[in-house]
KOLSETI-478999 format. One record per atom (N, C-alpha, C): residue number from 1; x, y, z; residue in one letter. Coordinates in nm, 2 decimals. Example, Ala and Ser with C-alpha at 12.3 -4.5 7.8 and 13.67 -1.06 7.14 Angstrom:
BEGIN
(r 1, (1.32, -0.57, 0.78), "a")
(r 1, (1.23, -0.45, 0.78), "a")
(r 1, (1.32, -0.33, 0.78), "a")
(r 2, (1.28, -0.22, 0.71), "s")
(r 2, (1.37, -0.11, 0.71), "s")
(r 2, (1.29, 0.00, 0.79), "s")
//
This chain:
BEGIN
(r 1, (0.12, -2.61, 0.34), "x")
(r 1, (0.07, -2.49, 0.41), "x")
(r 1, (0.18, -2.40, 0.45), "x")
(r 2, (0.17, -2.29, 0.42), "x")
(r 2, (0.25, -2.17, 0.48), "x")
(r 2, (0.19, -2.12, 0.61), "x")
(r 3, (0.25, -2.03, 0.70), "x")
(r 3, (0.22, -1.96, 0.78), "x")
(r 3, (0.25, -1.84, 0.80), "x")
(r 4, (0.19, -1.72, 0.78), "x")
(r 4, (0.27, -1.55, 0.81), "x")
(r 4, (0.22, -1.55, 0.96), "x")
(r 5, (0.28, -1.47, 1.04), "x")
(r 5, (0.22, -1.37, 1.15), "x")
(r 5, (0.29, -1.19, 1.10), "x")
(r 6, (0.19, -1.16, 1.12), "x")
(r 6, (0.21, -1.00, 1.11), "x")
(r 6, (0.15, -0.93, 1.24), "x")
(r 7, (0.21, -0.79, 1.22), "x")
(r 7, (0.13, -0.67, 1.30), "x")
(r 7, (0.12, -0.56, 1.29), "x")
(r 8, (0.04, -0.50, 1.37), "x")
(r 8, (-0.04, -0.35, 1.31), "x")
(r 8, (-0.05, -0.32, 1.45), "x")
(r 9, (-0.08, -0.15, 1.49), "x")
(r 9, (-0.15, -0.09, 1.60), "x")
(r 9, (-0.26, -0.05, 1.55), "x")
(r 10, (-0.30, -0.03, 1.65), "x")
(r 10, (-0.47, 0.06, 1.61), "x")
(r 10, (-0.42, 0.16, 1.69), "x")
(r 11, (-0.54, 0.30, 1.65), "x")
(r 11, (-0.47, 0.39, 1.77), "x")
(r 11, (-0.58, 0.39, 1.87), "x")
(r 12, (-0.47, 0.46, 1.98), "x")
(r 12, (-0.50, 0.45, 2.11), "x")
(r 12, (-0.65, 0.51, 2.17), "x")
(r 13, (-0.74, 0.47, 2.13), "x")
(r 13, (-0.83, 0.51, 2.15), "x")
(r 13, (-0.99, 0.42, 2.17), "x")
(r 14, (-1.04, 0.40, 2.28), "x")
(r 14, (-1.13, 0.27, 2.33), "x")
(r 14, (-1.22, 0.28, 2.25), "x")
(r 15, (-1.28, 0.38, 2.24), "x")
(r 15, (-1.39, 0.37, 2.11), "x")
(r 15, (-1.37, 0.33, 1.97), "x")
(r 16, (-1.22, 0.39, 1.89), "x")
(r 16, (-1.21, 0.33, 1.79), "x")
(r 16, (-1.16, 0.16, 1.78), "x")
(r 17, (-1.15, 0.13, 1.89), "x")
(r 17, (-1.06, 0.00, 1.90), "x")
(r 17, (-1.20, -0.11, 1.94), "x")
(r 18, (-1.31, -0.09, 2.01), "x")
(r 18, (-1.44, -0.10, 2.03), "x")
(r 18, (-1.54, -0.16, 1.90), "x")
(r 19, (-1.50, -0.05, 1.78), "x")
(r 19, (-1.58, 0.00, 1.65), "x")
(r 19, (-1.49, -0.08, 1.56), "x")
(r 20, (-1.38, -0.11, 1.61), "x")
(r 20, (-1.26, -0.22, 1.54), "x")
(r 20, (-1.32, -0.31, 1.52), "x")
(r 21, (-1.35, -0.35, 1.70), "x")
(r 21, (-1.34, -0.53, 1.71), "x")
(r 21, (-1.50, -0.53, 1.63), "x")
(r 22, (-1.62, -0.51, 1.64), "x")
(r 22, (-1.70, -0.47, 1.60), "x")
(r 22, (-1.71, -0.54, 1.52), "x")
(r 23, (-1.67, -0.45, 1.33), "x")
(r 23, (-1.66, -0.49, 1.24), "x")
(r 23, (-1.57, -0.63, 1.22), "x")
(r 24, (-1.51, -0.67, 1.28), "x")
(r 24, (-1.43, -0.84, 1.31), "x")
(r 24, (-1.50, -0.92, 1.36), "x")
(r 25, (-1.63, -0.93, 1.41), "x")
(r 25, (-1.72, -1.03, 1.46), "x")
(r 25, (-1.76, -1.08, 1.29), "x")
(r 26, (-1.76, -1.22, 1.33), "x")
(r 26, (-1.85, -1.28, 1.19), "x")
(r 26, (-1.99, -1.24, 1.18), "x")
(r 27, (-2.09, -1.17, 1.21), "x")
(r 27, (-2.19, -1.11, 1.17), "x")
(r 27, (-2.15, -0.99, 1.10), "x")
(r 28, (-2.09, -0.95, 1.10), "x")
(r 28, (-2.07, -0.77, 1.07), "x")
(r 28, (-1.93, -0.75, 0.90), "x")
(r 29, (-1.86, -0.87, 0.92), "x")
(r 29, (-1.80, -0.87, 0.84), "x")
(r 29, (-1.84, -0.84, 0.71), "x")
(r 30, (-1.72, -0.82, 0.59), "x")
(r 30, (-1.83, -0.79, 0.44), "x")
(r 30, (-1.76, -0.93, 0.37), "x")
(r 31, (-1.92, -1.01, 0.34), "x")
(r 31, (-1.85, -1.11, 0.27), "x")
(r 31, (-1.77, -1.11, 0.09), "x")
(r 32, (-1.77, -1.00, 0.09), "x")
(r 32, (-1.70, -0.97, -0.02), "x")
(r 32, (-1.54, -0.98, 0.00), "x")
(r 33, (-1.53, -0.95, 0.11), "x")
(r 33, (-1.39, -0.94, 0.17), "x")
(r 33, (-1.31, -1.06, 0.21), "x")
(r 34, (-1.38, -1.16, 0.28), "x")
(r 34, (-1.41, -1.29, 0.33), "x")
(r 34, (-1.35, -1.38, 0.20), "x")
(r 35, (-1.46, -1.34, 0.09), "x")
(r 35, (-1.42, -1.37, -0.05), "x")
(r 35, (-1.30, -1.36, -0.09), "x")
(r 36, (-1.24, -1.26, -0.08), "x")
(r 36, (-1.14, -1.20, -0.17), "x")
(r 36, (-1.02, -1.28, -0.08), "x")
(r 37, (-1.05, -1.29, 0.06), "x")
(r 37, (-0.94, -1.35, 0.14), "x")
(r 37, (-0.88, -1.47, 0.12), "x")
(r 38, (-1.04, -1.58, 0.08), "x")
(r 38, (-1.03, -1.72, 0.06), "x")
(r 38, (-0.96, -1.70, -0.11), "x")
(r 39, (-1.02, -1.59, -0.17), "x")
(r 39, (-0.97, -1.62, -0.35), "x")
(r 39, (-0.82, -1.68, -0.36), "x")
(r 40, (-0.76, -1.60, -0.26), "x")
(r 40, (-0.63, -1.55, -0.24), "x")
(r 40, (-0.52, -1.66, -0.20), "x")
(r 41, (-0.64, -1.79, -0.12), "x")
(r 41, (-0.52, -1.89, -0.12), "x")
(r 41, (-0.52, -1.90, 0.06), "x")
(r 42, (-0.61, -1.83, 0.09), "x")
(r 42, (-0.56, -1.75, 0.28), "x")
(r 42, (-0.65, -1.86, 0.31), "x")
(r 43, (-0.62, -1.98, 0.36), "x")
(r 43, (-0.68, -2.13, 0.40), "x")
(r 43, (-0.76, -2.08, 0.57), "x")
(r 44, (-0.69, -1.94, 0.63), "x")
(r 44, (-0.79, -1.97, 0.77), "x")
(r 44, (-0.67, -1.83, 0.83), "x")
(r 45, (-0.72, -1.70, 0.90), "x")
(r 45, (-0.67, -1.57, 0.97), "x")
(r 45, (-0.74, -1.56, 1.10), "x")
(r 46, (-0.66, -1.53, 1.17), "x")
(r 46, (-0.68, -1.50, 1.34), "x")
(r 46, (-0.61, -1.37, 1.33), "x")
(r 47, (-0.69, -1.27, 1.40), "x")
(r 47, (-0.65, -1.13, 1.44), "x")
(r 47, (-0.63, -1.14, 1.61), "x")
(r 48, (-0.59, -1.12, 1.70), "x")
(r 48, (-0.58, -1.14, 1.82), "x")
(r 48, (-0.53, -0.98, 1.84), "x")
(r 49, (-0.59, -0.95, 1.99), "x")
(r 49, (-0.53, -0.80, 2.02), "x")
(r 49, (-0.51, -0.82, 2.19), "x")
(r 50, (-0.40, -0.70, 2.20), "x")
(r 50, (-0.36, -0.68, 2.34), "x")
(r 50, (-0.30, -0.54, 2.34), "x")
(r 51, (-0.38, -0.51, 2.44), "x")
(r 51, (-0.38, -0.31, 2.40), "x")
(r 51, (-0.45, -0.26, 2.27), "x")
(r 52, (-0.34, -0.18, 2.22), "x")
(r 52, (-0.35, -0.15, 2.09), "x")
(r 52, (-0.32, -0.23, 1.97), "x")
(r 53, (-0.23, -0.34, 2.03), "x")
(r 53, (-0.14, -0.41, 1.96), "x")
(r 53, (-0.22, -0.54, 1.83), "x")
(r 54, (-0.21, -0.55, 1.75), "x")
(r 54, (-0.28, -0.64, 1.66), "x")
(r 54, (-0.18, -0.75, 1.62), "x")
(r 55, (-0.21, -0.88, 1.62), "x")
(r 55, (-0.13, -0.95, 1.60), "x")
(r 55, (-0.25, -1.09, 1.51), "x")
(r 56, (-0.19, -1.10, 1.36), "x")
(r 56, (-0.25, -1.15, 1.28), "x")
(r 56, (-0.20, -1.29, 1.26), "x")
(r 57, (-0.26, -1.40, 1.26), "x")
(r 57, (-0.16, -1.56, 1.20), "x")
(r 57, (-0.24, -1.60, 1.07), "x")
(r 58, (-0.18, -1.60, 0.95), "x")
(r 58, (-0.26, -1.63, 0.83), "x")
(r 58, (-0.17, -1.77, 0.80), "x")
(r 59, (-0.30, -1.88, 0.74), "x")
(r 59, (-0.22, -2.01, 0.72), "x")
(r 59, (-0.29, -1.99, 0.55), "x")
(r 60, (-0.20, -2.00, 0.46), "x")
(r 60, (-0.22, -2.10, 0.30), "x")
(r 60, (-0.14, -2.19, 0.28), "x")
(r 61, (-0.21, -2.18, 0.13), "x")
(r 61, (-0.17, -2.28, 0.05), "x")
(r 61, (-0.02, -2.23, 0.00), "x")
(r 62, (0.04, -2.37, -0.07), "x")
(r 62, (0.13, -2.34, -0.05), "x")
(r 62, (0.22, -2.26, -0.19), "x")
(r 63, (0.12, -2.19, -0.27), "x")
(r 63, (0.18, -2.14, -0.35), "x")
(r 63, (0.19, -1.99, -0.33), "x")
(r 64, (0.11, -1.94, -0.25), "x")
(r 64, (0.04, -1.82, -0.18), "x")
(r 64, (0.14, -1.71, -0.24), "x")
(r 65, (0.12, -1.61, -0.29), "x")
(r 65, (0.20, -1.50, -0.33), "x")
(r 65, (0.14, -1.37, -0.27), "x")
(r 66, (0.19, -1.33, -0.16), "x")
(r 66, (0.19, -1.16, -0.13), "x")
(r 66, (0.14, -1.09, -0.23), "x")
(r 67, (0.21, -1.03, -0.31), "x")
(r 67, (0.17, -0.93, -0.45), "x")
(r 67, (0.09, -0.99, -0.55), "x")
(r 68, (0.06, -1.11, -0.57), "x")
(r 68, (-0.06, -1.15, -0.59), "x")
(r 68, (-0.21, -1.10, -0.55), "x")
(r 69, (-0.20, -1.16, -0.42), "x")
(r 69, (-0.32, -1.09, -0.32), "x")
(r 69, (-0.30, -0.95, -0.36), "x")
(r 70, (-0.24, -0.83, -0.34), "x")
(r 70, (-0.23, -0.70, -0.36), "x")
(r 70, (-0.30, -0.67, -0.45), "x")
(r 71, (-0.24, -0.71, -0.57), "x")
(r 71, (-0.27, -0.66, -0.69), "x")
(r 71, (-0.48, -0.73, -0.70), "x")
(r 72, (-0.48, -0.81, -0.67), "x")
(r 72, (-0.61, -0.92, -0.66), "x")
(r 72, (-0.69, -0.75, -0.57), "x")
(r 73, (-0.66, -0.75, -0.45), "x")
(r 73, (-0.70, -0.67, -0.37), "x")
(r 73, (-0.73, -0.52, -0.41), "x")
(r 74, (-0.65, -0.45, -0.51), "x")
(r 74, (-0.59, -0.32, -0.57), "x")
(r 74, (-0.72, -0.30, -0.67), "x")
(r 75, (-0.77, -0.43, -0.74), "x")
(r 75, (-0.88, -0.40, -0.83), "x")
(r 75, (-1.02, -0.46, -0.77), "x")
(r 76, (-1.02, -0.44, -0.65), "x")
(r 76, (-1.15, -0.52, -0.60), "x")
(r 76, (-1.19, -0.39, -0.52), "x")
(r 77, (-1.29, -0.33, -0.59), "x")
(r 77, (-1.33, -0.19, -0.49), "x")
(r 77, (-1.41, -0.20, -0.37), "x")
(r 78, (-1.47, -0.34, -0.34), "x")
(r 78, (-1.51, -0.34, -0.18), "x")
(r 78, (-1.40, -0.39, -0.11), "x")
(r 79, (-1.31, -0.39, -0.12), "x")
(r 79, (-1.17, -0.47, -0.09), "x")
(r 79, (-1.11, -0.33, -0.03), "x")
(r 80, (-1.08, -0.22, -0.16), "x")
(r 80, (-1.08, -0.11, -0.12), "x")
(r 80, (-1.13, -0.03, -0.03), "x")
(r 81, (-1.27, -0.03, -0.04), "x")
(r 81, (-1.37, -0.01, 0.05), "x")
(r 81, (-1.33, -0.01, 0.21), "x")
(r 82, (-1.33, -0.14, 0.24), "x")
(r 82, (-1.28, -0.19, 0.36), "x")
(r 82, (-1.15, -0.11, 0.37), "x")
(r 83, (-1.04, -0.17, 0.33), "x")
(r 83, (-0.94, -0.10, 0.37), "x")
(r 83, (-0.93, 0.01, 0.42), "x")
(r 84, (-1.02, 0.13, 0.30), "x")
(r 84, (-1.03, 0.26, 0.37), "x")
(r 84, (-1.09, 0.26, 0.47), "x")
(r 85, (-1.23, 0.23, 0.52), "x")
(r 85, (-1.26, 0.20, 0.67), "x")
(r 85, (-1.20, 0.16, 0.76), "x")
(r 86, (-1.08, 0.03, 0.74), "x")
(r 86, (-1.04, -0.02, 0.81), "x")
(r 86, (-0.89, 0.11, 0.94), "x")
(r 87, (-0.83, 0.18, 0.80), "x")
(r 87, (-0.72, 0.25, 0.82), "x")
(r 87, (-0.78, 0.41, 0.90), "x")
(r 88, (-0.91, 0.41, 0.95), "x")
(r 88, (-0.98, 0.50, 1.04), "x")
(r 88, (-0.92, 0.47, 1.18), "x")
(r 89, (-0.89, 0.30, 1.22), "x")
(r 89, (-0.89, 0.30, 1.32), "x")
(r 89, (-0.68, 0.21, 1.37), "x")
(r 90, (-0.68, 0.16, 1.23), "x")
(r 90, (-0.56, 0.17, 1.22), "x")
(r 90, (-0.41, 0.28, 1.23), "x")
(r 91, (-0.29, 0.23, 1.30), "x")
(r 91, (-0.20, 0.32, 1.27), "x")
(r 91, (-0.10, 0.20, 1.22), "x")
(r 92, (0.00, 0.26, 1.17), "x")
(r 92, (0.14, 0.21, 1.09), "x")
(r 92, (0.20, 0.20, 1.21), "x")
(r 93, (0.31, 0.09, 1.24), "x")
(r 93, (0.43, 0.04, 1.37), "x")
(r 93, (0.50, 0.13, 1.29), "x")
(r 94, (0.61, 0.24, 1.45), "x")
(r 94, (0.70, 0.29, 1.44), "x")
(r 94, (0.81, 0.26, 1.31), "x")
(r 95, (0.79, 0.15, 1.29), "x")
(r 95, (0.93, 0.15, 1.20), "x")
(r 95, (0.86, 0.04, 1.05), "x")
(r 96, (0.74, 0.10, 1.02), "x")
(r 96, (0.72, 0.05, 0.90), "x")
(r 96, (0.71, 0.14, 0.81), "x")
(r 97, (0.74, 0.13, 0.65), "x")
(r 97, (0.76, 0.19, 0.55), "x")
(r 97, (0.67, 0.28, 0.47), "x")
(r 98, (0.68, 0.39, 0.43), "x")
(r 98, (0.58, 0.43, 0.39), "x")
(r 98, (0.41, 0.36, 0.31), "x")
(r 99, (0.30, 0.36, 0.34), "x")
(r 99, (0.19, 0.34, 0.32), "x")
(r 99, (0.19, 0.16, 0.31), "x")
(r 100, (0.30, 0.13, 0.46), "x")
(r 100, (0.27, -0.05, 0.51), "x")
(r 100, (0.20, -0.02, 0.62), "x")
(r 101, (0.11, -0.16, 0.59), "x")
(r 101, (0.04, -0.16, 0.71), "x")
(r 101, (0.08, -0.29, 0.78), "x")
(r 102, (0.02, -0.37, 0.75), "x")
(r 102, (0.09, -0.50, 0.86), "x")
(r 102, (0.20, -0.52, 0.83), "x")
(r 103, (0.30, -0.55, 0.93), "x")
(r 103, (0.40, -0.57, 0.90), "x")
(r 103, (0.45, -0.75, 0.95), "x")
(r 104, (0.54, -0.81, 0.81), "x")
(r 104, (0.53, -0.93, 0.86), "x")
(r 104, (0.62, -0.96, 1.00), "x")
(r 105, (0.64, -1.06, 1.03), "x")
(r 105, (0.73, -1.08, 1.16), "x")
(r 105, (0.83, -1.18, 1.17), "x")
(r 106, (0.91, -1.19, 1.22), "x")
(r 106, (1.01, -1.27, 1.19), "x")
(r 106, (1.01, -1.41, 1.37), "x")
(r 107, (0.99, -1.50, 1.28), "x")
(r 107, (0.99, -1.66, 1.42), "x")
(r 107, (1.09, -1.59, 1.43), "x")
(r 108, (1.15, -1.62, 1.59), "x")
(r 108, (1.25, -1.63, 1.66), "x")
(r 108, (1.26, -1.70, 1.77), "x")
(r 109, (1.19, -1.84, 1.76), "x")
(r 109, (1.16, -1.92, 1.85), "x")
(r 109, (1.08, -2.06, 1.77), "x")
(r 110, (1.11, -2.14, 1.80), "x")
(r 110, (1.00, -2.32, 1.76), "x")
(r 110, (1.02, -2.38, 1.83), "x")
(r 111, (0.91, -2.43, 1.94), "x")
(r 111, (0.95, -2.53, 2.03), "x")
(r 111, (0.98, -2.70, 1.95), "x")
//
């Protein structure tokens, strides 16, 4: 098993951040997406928020490839779908690269 944590903002705004959590309840979700998560090797994701702040922990398997998922993701049009809804309520961190969104994060700590 692997583990990423990543992060994202949403922008500052209660309603979009409201209409966020929303679509992240397991009723509302698209299981197409769900799908494409699990296809991917993604064994289990927690989104947690504080403020605006999003902070993601994804556990796989242990072959798991980043650009794998992308490219898997790039030709799945409800995949696309989502994303574009999703980046309504999303913003990019100060210091991420053009058209990144989560950005991964670096341990700096293990008890």
């Amino acid at each position: 098993m692997k583990r990423y944590c990543l992060a994202l903002d949403l922008k500052e705004d209660p309603d979009l951040i409201a209409e966020y959590e929303h679509w992240h309840k397991t009723e509302n979700g698209w299981p197409e997406v769900r799908r494409s998560i699990l296809d991917a090797g993604i064994t289990d994701m927690q989104i947690y928020r504080t403020g605006n702040r999003l902070f993601m922990i994804m556990e796989t398997v242990d072959d798991y490839e980043a650009e794998k998922k992308a490219i898997m993701d790039a030709a799945n049009p409800k995949v696309q779908e989502w994303e574009q809804l999703m980046w309504k309520f999303q913003q990019p961190l100060r210091w991420a690269k053009q058209d990144e969104k989560w950005i991964l994060m670096d341990q700096i700590f293990q008890l």
